[in-house]
C-alpha positions as CSV (number, residue, x, y, z in Angstrom):
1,X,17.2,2.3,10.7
2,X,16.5,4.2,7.4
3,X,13.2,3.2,5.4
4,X,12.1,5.3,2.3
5,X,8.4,5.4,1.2
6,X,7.2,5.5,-2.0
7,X,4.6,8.0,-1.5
8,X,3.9,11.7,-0.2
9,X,0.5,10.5,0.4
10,X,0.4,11.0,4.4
11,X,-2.4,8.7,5.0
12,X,0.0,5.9,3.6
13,X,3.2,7.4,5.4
14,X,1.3,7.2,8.6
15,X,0.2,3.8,8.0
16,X,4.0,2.5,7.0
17,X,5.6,4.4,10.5
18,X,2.9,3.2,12.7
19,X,3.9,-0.4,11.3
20,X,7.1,-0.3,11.1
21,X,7.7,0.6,14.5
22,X,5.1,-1.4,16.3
23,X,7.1,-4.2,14.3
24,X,10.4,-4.1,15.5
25,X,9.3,-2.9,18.8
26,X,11.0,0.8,18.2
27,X,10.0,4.6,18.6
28,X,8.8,6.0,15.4
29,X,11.7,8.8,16.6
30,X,14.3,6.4,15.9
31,X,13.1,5.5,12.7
32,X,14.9,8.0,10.0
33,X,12.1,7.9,7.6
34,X,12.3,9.3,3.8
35,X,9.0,9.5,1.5
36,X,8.9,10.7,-2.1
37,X,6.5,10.4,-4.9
38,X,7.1,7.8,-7.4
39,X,4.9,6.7,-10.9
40,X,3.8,4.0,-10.7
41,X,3.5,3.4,-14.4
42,X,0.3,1.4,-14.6
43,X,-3.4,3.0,-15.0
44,X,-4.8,5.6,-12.4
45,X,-6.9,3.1,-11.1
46,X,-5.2,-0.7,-11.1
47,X,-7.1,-3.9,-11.3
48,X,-5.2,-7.6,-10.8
49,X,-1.9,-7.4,-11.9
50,X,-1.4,-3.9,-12.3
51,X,-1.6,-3.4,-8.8
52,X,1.4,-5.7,-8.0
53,X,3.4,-3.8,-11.6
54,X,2.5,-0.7,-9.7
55,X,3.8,-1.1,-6.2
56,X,6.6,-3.0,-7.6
57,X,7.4,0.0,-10.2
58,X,7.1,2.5,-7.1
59,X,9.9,0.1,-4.8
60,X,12.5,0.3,-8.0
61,X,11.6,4.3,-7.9
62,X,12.1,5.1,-4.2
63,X,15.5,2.4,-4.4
64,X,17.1,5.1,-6.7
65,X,16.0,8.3,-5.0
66,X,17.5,7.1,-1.4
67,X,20.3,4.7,-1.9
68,X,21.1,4.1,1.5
69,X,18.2,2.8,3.0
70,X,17.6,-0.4,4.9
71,X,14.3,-1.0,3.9
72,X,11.9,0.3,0.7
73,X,8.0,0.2,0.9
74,X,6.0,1.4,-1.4
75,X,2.2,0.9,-1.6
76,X,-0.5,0.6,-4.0
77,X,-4.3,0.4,-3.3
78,X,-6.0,-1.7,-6.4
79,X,-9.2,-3.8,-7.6
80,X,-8.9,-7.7,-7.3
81,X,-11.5,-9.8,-8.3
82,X,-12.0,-13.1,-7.3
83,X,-15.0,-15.7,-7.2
84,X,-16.9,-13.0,-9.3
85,X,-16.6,-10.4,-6.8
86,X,-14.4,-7.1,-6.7
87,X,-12.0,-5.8,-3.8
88,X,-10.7,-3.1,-3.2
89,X,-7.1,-3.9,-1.6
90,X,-3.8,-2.1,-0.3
91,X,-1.0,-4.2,-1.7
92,X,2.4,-3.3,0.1
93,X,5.7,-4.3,-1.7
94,X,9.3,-4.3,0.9
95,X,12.5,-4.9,-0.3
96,X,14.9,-5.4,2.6
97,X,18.6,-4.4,1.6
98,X,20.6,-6.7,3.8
99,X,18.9,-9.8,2.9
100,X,17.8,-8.2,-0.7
101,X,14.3,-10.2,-0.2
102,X,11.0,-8.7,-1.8
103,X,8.4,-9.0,0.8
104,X,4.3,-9.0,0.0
105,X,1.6,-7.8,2.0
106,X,-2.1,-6.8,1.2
107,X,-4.7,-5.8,3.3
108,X,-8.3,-7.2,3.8
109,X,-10.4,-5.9,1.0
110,X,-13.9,-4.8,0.9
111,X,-16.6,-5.8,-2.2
112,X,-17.9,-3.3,-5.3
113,X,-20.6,-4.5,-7.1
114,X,-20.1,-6.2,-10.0
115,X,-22.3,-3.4,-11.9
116,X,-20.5,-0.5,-11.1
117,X,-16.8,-2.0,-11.9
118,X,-17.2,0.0,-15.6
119,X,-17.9,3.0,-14.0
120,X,-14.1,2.7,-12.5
121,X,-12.9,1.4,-15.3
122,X,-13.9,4.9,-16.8
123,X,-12.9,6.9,-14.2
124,X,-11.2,5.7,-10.6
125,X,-12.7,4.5,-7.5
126,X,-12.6,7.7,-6.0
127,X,-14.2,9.4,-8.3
128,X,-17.0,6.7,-8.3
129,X,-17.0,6.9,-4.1
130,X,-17.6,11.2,-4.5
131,X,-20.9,10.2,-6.7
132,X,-22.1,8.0,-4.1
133,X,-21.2,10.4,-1.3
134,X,-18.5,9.4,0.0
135,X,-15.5,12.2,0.9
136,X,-13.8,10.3,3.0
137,X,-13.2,6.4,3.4
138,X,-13.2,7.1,7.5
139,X,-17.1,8.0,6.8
140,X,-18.0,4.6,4.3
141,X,-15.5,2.4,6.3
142,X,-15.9,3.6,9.6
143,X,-13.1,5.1,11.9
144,X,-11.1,1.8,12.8
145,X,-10.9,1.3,8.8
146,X,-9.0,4.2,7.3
147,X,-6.9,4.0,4.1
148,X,-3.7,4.3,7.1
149,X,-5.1,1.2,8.3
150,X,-5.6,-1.1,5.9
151,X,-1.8,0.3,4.8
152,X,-0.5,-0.2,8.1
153,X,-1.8,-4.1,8.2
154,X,-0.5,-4.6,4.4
155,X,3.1,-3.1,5.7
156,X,3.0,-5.2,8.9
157,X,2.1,-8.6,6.8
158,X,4.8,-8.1,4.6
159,X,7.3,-7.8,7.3
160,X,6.0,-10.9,8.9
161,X,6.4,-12.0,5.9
162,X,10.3,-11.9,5.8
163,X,10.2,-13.9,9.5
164,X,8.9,-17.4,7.5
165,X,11.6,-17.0,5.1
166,X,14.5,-15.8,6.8
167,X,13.4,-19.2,9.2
């Protein structure tokens, strides 16, 4: 099985293998995986929509850098807001050559306030994390909530994903 990532990020490459493989019930070794970084042509920090424009953007990237793969992730970590609240969200994007399906995962979000939403806007989420003291999203989120994770439940939804439709 060949599957290229979208990303050099290896927090998100670790999250995709580790899915992947739990998955279909194979050995990370015998998984040929490919990563390369792709634009994603939307804003440094996403909100809504963008997100989705994003990982999509990244997929149609990484299709044409590796041709010959079976499967194409690519991930993209945006703002959604919903009821009046703001999440921050992994959103996972699979295209799967054989059956040339798009498959959609996301992974549990957690809130901003409302109030500090412009100061993203200005800048990015990270940068807004840094001025509140956070380095590392391990230290805010705890251990069992890394950026890996939440990318590794996005990857694994969107594959389950593909098992309703292919049904």
């Amino acid at each position: 099985m060949n599957v290229a990532i979208a990303t050099s990020s290896p927090d998100k490459i670790s999250g995709v293998k580790k899915a992947v493989s739990e998955f279909f019930n194979i050995d990370e070794s015998e998984i040929k995986f490919y990563s390369s970084q792709v634009e994603s042509g939307v804003p440094e920090q996403p909100f809504g929509d963008e997100t989705y424009q994003g990982a999509i953007n990244r997929l149609n990237g990484i299709k044409e850098i590796f041709p010959k793969s079976d499967f194409y992730i690519s991930c993209e970590a945006g703002i959604e807001k919903a009821f009046g609240q703001y999440f921050n969200v992994q959103v996972v994007c699979i295209y799967e050559a054989d059956t040339q399906m798009f498959l959609w995962g996301k992974s549990a979000g957690w809130s901003i306030r409302a109030e500090d939403i412009e100061k993203i806007r200005k800048s990015n989420l990270d940068n807004y994390l840094r001025e509140k003291g956070v380095t590392r999203i391990e230290d805010f989120l705890g251990s069992s909530h890394s950026r890996s994770s939440a990318v590794a439940q996005a990857t694994s939804l969107a594959l389950a994903s593909g098992k309703i439709r292919n049904n």
